[in-house]
C-alpha positions as CSV (number, residue, x, y, z in Angstrom):
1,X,25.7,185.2,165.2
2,X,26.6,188.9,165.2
3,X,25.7,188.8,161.4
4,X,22.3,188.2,162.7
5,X,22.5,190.5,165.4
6,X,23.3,193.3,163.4
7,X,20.6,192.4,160.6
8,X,17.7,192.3,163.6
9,X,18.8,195.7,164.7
10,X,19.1,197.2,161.5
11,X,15.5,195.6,161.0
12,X,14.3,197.3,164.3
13,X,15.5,200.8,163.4
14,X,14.0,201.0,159.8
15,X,10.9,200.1,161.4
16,X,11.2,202.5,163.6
17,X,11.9,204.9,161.4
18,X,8.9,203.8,159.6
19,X,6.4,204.0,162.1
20,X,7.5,206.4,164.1
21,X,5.9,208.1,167.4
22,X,2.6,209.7,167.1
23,X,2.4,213.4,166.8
24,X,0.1,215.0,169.3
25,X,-2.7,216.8,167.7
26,X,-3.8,220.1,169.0
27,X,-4.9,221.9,171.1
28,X,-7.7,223.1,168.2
29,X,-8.7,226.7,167.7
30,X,-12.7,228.1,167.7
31,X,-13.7,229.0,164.3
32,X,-16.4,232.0,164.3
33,X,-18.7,232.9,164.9
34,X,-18.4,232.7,168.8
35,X,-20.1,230.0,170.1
36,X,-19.9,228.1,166.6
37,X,-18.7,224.5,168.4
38,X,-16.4,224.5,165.0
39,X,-12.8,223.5,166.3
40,X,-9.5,223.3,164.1
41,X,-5.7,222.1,163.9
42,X,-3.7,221.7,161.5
43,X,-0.3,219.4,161.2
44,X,1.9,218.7,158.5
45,X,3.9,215.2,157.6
46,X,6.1,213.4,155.2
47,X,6.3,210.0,153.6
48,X,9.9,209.6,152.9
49,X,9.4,205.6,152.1
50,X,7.4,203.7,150.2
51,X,5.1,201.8,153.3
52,X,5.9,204.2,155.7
53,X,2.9,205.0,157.9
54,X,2.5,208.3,160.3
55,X,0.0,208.8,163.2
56,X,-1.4,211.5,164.4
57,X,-3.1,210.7,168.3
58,X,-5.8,213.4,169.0
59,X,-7.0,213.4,172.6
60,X,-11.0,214.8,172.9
61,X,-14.0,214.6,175.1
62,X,-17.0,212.6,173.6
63,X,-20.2,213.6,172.0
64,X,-18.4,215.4,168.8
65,X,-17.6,214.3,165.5
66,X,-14.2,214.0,164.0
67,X,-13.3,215.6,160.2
68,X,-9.6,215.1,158.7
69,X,-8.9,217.1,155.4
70,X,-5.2,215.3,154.0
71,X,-3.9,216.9,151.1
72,X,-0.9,216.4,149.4
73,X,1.7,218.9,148.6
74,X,2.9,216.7,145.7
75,X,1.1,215.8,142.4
76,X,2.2,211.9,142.9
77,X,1.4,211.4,146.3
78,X,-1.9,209.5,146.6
79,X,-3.1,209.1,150.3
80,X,-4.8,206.8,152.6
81,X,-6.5,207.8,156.0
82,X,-7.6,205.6,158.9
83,X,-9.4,206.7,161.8
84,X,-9.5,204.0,164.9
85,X,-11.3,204.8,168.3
86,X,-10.3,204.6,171.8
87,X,-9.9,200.8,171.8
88,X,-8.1,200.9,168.5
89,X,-11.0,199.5,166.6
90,X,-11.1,201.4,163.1
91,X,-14.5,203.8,162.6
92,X,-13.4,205.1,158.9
93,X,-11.3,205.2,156.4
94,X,-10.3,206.9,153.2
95,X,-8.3,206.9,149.8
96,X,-7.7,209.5,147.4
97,X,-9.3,209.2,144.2
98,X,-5.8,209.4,142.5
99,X,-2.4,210.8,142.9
100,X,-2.4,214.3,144.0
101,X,-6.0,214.6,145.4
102,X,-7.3,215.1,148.8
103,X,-8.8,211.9,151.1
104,X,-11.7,213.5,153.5
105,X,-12.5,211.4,156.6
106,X,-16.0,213.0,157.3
107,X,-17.8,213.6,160.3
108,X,-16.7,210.4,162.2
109,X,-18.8,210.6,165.8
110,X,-16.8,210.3,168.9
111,X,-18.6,208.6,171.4
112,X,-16.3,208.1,174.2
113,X,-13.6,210.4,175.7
114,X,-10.0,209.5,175.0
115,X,-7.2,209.6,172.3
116,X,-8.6,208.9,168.7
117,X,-5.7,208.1,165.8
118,X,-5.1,209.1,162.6
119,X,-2.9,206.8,160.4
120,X,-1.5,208.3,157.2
121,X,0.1,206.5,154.7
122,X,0.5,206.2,150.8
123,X,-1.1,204.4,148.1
124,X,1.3,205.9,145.5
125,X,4.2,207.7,145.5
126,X,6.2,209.9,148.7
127,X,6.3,213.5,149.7
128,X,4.6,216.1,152.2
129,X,1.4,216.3,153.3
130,X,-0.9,218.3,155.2
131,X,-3.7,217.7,157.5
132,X,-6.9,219.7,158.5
133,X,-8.5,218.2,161.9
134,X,-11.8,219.8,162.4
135,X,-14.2,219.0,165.3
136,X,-17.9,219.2,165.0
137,X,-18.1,220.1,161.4
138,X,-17.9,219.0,157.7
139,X,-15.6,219.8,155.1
140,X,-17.0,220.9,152.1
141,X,-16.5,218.2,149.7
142,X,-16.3,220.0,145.8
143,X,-13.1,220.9,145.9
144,X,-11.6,218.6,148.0
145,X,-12.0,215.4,145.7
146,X,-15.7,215.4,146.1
147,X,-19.1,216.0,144.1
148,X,-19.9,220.0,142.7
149,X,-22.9,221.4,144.9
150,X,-23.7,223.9,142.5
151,X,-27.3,222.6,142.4
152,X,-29.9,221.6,144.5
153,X,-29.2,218.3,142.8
154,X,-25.6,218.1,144.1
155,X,-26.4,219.1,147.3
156,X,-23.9,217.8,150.4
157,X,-25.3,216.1,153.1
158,X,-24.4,217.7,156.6
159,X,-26.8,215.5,158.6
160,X,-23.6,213.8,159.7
161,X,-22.5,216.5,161.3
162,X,-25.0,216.8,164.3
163,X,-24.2,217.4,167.6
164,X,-26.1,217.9,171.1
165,X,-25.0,221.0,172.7
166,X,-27.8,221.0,175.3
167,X,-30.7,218.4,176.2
168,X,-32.8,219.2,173.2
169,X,-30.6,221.7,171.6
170,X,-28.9,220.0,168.1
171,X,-26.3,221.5,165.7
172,X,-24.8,221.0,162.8
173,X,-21.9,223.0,160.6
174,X,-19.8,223.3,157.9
175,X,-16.8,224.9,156.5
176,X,-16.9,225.7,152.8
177,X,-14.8,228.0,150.5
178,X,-17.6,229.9,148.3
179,X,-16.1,230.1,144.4
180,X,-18.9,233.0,143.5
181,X,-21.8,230.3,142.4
182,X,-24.5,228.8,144.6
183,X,-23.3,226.1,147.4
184,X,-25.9,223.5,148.5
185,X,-26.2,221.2,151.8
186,X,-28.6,219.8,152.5
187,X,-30.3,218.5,155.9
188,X,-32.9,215.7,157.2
189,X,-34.9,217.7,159.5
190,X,-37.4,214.6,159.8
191,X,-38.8,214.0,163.5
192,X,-38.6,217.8,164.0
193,X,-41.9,219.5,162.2
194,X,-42.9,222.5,164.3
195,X,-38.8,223.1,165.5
196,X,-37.6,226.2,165.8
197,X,-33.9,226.2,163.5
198,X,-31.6,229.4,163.2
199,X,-29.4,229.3,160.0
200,X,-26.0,231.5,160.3
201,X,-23.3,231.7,157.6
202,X,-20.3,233.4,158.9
203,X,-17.1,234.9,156.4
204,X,-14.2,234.1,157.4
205,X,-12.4,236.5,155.3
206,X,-13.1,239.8,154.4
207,X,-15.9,239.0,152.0
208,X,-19.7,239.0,152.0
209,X,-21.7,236.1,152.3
210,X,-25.7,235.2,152.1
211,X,-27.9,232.5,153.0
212,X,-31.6,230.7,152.1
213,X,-33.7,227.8,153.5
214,X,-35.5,225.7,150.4
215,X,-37.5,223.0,150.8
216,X,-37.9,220.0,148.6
217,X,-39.7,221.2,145.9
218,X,-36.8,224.2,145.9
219,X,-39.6,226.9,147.0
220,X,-37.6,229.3,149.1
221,X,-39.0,229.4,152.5
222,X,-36.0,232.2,154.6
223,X,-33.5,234.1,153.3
224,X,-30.8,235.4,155.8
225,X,-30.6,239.4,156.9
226,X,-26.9,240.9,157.1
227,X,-26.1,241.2,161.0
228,X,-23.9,243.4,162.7
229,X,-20.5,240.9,162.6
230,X,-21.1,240.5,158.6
231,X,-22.9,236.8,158.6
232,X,-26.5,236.2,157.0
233,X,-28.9,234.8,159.5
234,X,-32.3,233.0,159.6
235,X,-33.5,233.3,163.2
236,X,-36.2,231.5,164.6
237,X,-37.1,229.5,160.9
238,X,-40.0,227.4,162.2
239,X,-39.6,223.5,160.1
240,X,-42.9,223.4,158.6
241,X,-43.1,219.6,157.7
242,X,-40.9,216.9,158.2
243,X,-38.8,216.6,155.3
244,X,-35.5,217.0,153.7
245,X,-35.0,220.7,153.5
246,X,-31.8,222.6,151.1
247,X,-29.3,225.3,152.3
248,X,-27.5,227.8,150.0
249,X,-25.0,229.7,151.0
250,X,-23.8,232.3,148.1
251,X,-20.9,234.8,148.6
252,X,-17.7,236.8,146.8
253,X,-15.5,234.4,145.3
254,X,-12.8,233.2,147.6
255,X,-14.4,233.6,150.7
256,X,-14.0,231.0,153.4
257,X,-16.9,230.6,155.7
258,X,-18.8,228.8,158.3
259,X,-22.4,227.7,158.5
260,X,-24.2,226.4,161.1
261,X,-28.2,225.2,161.5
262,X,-29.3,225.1,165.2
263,X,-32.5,223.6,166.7
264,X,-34.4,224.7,169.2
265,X,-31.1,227.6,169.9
266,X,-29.4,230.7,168.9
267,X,-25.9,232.0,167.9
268,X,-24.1,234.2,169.9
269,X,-24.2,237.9,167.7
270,X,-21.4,240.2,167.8
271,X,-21.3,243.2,169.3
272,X,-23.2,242.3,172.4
273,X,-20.6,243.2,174.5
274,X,-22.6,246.3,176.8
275,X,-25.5,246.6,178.8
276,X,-25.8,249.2,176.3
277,X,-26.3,247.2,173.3
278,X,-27.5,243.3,174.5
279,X,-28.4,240.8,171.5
280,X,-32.0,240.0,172.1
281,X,-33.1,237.0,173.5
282,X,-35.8,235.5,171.5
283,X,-37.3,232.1,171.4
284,X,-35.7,229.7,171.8
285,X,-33.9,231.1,173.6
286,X,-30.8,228.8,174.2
287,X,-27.7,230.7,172.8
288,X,-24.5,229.2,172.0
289,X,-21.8,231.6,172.5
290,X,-18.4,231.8,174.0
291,X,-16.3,234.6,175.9
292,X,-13.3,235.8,174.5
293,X,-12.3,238.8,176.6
294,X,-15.2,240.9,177.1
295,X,-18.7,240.1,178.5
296,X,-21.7,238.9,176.5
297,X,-25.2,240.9,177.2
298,X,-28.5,239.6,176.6
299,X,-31.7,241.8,176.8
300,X,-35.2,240.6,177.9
301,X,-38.7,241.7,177.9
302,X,-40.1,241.7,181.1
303,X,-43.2,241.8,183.0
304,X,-44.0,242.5,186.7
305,X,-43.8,239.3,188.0
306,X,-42.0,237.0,185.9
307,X,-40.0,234.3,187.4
308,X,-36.8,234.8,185.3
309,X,-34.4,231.9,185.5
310,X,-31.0,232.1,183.6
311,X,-28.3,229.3,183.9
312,X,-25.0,228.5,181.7
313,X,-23.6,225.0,181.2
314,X,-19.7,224.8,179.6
315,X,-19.4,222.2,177.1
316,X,-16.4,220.2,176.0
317,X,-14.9,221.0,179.7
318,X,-13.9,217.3,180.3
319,X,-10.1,218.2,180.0
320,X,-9.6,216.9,176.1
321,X,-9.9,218.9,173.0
322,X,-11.2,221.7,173.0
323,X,-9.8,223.5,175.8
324,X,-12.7,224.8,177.7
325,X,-11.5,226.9,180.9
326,X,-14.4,229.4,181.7
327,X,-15.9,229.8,184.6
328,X,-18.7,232.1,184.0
329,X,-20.7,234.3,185.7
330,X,-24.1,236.0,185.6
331,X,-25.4,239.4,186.2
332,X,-29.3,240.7,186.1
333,X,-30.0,244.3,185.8
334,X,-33.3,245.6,185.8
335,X,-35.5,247.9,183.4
336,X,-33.3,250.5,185.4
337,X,-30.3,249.5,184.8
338,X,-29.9,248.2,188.5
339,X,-28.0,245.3,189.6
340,X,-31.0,242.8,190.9
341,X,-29.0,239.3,190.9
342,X,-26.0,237.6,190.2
343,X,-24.2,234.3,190.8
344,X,-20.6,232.6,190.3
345,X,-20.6,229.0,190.7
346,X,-24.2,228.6,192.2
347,X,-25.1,225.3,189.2
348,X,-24.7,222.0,190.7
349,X,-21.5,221.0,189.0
350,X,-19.7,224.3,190.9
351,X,-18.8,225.8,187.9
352,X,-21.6,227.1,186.1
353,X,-24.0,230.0,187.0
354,X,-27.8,230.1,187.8
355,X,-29.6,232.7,188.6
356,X,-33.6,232.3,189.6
357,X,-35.7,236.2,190.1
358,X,-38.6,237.2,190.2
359,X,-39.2,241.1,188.2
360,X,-40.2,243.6,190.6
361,X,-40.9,245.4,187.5
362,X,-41.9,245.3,184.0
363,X,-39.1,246.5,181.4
364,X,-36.0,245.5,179.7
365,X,-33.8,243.1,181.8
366,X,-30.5,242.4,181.0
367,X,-28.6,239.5,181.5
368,X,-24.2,239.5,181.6
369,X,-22.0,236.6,181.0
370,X,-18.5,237.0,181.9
371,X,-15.7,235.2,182.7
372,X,-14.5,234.7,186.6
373,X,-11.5,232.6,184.8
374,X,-10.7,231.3,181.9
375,X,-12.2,231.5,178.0
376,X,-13.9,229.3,176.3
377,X,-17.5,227.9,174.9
378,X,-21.0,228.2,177.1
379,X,-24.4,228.1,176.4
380,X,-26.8,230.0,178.1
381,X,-30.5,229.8,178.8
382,X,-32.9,232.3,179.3
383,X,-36.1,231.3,180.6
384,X,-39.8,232.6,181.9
385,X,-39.5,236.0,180.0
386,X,-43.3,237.0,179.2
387,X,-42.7,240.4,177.9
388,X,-43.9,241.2,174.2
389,X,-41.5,243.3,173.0
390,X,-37.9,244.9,173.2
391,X,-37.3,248.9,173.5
392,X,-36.1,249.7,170.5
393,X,-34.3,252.5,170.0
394,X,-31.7,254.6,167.9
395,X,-27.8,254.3,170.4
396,X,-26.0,256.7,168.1
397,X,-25.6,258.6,164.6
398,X,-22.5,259.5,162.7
399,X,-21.8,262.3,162.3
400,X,-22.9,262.6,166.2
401,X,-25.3,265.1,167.1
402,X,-24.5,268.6,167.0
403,X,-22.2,268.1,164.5
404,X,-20.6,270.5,161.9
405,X,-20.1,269.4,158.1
406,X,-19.9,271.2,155.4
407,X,-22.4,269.6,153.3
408,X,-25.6,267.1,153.9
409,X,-24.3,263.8,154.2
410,X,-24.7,261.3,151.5
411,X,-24.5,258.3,154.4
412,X,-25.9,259.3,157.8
413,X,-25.4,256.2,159.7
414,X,-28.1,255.2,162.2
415,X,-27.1,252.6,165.0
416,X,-29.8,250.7,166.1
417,X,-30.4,248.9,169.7
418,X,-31.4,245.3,167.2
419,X,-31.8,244.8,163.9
420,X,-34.4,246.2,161.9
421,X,-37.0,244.5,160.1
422,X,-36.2,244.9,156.2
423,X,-40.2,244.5,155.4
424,X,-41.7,248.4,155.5
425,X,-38.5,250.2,155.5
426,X,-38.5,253.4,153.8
427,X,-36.0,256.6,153.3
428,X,-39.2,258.6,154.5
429,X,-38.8,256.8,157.9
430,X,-36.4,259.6,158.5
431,X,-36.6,263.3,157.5
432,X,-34.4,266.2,157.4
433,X,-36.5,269.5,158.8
434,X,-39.5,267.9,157.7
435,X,-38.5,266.4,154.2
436,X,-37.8,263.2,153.9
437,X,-34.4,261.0,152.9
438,X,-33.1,260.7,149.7
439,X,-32.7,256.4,150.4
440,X,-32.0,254.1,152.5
441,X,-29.7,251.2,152.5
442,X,-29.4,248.5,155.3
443,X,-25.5,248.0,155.7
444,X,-26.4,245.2,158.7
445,X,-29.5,244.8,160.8
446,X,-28.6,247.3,163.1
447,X,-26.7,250.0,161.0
448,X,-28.7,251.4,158.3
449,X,-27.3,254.9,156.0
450,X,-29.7,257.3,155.0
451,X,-28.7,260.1,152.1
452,X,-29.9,263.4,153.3
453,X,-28.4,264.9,150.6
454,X,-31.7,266.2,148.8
455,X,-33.0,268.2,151.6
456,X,-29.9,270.6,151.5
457,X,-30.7,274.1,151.7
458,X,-28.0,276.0,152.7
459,X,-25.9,276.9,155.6
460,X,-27.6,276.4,158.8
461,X,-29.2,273.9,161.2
462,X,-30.7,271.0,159.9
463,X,-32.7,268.6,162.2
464,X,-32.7,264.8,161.5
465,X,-36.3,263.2,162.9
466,X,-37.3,259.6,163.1
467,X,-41.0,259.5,164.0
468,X,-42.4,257.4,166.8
469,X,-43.3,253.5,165.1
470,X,-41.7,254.4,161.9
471,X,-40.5,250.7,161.2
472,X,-40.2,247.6,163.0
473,X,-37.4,245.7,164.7
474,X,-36.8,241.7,163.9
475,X,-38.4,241.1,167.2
476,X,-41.5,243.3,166.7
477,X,-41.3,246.4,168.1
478,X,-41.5,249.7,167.0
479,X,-38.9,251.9,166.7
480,X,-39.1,254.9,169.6
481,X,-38.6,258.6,168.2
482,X,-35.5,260.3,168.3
483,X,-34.2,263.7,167.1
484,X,-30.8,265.4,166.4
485,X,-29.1,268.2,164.4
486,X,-26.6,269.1,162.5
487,X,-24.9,272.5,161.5
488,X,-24.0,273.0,157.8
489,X,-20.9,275.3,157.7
490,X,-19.9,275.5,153.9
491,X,-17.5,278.8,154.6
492,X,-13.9,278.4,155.3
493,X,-12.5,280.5,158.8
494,X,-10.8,284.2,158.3
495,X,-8.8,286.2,160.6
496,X,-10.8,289.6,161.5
497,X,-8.1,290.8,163.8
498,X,-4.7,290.4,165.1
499,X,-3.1,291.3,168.1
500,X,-0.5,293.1,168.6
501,X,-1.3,295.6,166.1
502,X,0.5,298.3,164.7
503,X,2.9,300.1,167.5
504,X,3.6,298.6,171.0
505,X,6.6,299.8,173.5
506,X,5.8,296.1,175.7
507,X,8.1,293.2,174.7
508,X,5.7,290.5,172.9
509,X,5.6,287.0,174.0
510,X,2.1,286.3,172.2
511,X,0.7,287.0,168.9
512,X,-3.1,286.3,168.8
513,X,-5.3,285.8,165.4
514,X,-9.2,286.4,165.9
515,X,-11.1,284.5,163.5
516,X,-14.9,284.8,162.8
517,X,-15.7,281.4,164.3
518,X,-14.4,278.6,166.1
519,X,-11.8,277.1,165.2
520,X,-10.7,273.0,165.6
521,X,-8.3,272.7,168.3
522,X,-6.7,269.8,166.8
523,X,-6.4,271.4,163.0
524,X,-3.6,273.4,164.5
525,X,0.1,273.1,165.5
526,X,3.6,275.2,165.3
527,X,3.4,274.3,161.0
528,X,0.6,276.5,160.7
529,X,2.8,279.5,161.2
530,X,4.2,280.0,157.5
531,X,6.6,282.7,158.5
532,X,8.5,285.0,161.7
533,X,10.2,287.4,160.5
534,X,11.5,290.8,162.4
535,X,14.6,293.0,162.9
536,X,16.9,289.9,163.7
537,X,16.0,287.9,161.2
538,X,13.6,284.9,160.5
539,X,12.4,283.9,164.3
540,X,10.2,281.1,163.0
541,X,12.4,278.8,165.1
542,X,11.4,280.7,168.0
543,X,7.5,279.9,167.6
544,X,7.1,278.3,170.8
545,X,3.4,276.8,170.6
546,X,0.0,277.4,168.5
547,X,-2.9,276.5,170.0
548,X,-6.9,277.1,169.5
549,X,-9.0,278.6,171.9
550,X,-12.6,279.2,171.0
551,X,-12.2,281.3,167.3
552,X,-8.7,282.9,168.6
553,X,-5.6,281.2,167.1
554,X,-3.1,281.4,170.1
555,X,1.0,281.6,168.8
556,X,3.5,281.8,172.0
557,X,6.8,283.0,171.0
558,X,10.4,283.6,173.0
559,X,9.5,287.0,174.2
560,X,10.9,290.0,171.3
561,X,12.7,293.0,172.8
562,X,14.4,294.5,169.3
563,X,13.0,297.5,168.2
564,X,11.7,297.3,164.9
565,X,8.6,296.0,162.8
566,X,7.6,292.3,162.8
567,X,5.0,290.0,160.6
568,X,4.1,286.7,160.9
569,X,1.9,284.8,158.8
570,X,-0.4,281.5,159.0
571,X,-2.5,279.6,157.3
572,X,-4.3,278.4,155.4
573,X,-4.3,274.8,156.8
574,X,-6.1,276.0,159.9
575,X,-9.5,274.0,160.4
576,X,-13.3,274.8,161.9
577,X,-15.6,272.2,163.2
578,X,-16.6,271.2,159.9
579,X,-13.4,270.5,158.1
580,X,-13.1,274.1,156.2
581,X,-9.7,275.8,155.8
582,X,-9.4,279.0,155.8
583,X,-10.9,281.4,152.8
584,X,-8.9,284.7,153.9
585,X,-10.4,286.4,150.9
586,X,-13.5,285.3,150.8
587,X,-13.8,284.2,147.2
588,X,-15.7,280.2,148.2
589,X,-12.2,278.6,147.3
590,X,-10.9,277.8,150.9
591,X,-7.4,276.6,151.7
592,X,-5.5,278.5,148.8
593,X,-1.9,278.3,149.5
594,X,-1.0,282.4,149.2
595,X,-4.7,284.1,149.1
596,X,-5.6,282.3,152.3
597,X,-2.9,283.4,154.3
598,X,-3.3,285.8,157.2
599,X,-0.3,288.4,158.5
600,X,-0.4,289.8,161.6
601,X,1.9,292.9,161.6
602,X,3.0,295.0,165.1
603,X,5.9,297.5,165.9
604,X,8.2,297.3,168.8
605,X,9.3,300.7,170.0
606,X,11.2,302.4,172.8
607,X,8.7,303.5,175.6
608,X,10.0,307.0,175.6
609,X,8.6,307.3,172.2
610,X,4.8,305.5,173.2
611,X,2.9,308.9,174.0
612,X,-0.8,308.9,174.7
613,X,-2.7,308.4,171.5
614,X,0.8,307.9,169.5
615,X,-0.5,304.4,168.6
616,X,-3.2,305.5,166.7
617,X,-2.9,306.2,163.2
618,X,-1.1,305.2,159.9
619,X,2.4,304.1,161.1
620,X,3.7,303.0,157.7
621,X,5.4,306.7,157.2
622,X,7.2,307.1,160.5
623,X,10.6,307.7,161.2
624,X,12.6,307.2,164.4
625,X,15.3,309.9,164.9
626,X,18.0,307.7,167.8
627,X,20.7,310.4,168.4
């Protein structure tokens, strides 16, 4: 009997040790872009025995889909996935095509809130594992044990991948890994002719990345324009017919990214993050965003009149994954920039803000999201706008206005209120004193660089112009003038005077260079004196401070009551406005380590010797007779 007793327990603790407890999954991170609905964990695992099954219990709220990546970290492990619901009824499965692949569970819905399990076991062969859980996306499948999408031809299906962030808002997404050729999905847009869709393809490393609708018969019907936070976007694509339409995403080779088709929406776009400089809200205009830890700002063109109502909902705030724990709030300013509304709360679930105004006047109102708690996901929706058209204007230029360079910039950045329409830009769109720009080259939709190189002329002050209705925004409106300068300054600084000079009976505490213009305060420090030297010694240890003050070079020093002569020399590290060094002897070759130098010479002397007039003259013969 206690063979058997010790058999059955043995039994129970390799079964144990086989099945194990269920690792918690989560909690899931965002993936951008803001507001992108992409969520993602990942775990890791082992199968030490041959049999041996691990799970994985994820814990969500309903209405998303559920994606598991597995791949082996051996090349004899081969892998089986299975995904079971709520109830513990099984909604997918998957098996590697052979040892040392990956299995891809895909897009599995979720329709019910509550714990979903993974099960992971082996078909061949032990070792570690890891596991990608995404929510609300697809995996790219070339690369992962899947087809090639090169081609139209190969193109993925992400139809699976749809969810409803809003009543009629859908949205589906993707993360891929772009290898530098042509990546297709493709999507059923059937039932929606006449839809408004926005296409965004966001890097999510350092690369570049670009994106184009096609239709069936591979005519290209949108091609995405570079936006501020570095994704390609198709904003506001109308679906012509019902049909099944193609997606290509192209970008540097290694380049992880997102991409994500909307209907009847928008994506959140980076930097909208001041009243200042609002992302515009078009039509549709649902967005899908999220707060981080700044506010989001939304402009709108207003009329007199219009009965503006604004409201946010909070998905995925049911308590499972994701972690959704804003509570947001709303602001209004006016074409004024006043404060005309706000509300915290006010939406009938007590969480979620509405606000409902009428516009005392026509101009550009503003709408602020913020957080009262918490971060996470919203969606906000703008509605009753009747206004045409957006201000736009230019918000800054580097370098800033009133700046000195030495030279005509190759790249004079223009930062624009929203992003410019591509169609009809030209370099002539700006000029430099009435000549026009070398070229122009669109860096994102609001930041273009202009080369105002060929209108150089010489020293002087140059002023940068961009007529009234130039070019177009995105949204169509024109451009409004604007005007700035910049002084060209292609001369180094030189000392014209020093002071003390020559004879003084005073001790000196301060030695003071006069240049021939102003000098840049923070080009300048106790290094800049190259030598102290007077009857005691070298004094360079007692150079006390340097500082700039208009065009005079300020050097404070412990106060010097030796008689005797004294020099001190600086340069030639010593900077104006526009980045010169010095050019002491005036030859065009600034910053030379001797010839650019300046000494500042002065006598101390007893003040029984300092006579009316005696300081005048040449001093470099005297002697001192001390009895």
């Amino acid at each position: 009997m206690a063979v058997k007793t010790t058999l059955f327990c043995f039994f129970m603790l390799m079964v144990a040790a086989m099945v194990g407890a269920a690792t918690v999954v989560g909690p899931a991170t965002a993936l951008d872009p803001p507001g992108s609905g992409i969520f993602v964990d990942t775990e890791s695992g082992n199968l030490a025995t041959p049999g041996q099954e691990n799970e994985y219990a994820w814990t969500i709220d309903s209405g998303q889909t559920i994606t598991v990546l597995a791949s082996p970290q051996i090349s004899s492990l081969q892998l089986n996935l299975e995904l079971t619901d709520t109830g513990g009824s099984v909604l997918a499965s998957a098996t590697a095509t052979s040892a040392g692949e990956r299995a891809i569970v895909q897009t599995v819905p979720a329709g019910a809130s509550g714990t979903y399990t993974l099960t992971v076991s082996a078909a061949a062969g032990t070792g570690d594992y890891v596991l990608d859980f995404l929510l609300n996306a697809a995996i790219e499948e070339e690369g992962n044990g899947g087809p090639i999408n090169d081609t139209a031809a190969g193109a993925q299906d992400i139809s699976g991948s749809g969810i409803n962030v809003a009543a009629s808002v859908s949205r589906y997404g993707v993360r891929g890994w772009c290898e530098g050729t042509d990546e297709f999905y493709m999507v059923d847009f059937t039932g929606l002719a006449g839809t408004a869709i926005s296409i965004v393809a966001y890097p999510l490393d350092p690369g570049t990345i670009q994106v184009e609708i096609l239709d069936s018969s591979l005519a290209v019907l949108g091609t995405g324009l570079p936006a501020a936070d570095r994704s390609s976007r198709i904003t506001d694509f109308v679906v012509p017919t019902d049909d099944i339409y193609f997606i290509d995403v192209t970008g540097d080779w290694n380049t992880w990214y997102t991409m994500l088709v909307v209907s009847e929406g928008n994506l959140e776009e980076e930097p909208n993050d001041s009243v200042l400089q609002p992302q515009p809200a078009v039509e549709p205009s649902l967005y899908l965003a999220a707060i981080d830890a700044s506010v989001d700002a939304y402009a709108i063109a207003t009329n007199a009149g219009d009965l503006l109502s604004i409201r946010t909902t909070t998905p995925w705030d049911g308590g499972g994954d994701p972690a959704n724990t804003l509570d947001p709030r709303l602001d209004l300013y006016d074409g004024s920039g006043q404060l005309v509304a706000t509300d915290d709360d006010g939406a009938a679930d007590g969480r979620n803000a509405i606000i409902n105004h009428e516009a005392a006047s026509s101009g550009d109102y503003v709408a602020v999201v913020s957080a009262v708690t918490g971060l996470g996901a919203y969606t906000v929706d703008i509605a009753g706008a009747t206004g045409s058209s957006l201000s736009f204007v230019v918000v800054g230029v580097w370098p800033g206005d009133g700046a000195a360079v030495t030279a005509l910039p190759t790249s004079y950045l223009v930062d624009l209120s929203f992003a410019a329409d591509p169609v009809g830009l030209d370099a002539s769109d700006l000029t430099v004193n009435g000549s026009p720009a070398g070229s122009v080259t669109m860096i994102d939709g609001r930041l273009l660089s202009f080369d105002l190189s060929p209108a150089a002329a010489g020293d002087g002050t140059y002023t940068i112009s961009i007529a009234d209705s130039s070019f177009l925004s995105l949204y169509g409106a024109y451009i409004e003038a604007f005007s700035a300068t910049l002084e060209v300054d292609s001369t180094g600084p030189n000392v014209w005077s020093t002071m003390p000079s020559g004879v003084t009976a005073f001790p000196v505490d301060t030695v003071v260079f006069s240049f021939n213009e102003e000098l840049d305060p923070g080009s300048v420090d106790v290094f800049d004196v190259v030598s102290f030297v007077g009857p005691p010694g070298d004094l360079w240890p007692e150079v006390l401070n340097v500082f700039a003050a208009g065009p005079d070079l300020v050097v404070e020093i412990v106060p010097q009551f030796i008689f005797g002569p004294y020099e001190m020399i600086i340069g030639p590290d010593i900077f104006d406005f526009a980045g010169n060094p010095m050019d002491q002897d005036l030859d065009g070759l600034p910053g030379e380590p001797f010839d650019d130098t300046a000494a500042a010479f002065f006598e101390l002397i007893p003040s029984d010797l300092f006579a009316d007039g005696f300081e005048s003259g040449n001093t470099s013969a005297w002697t001192l007779a001390v009895p």
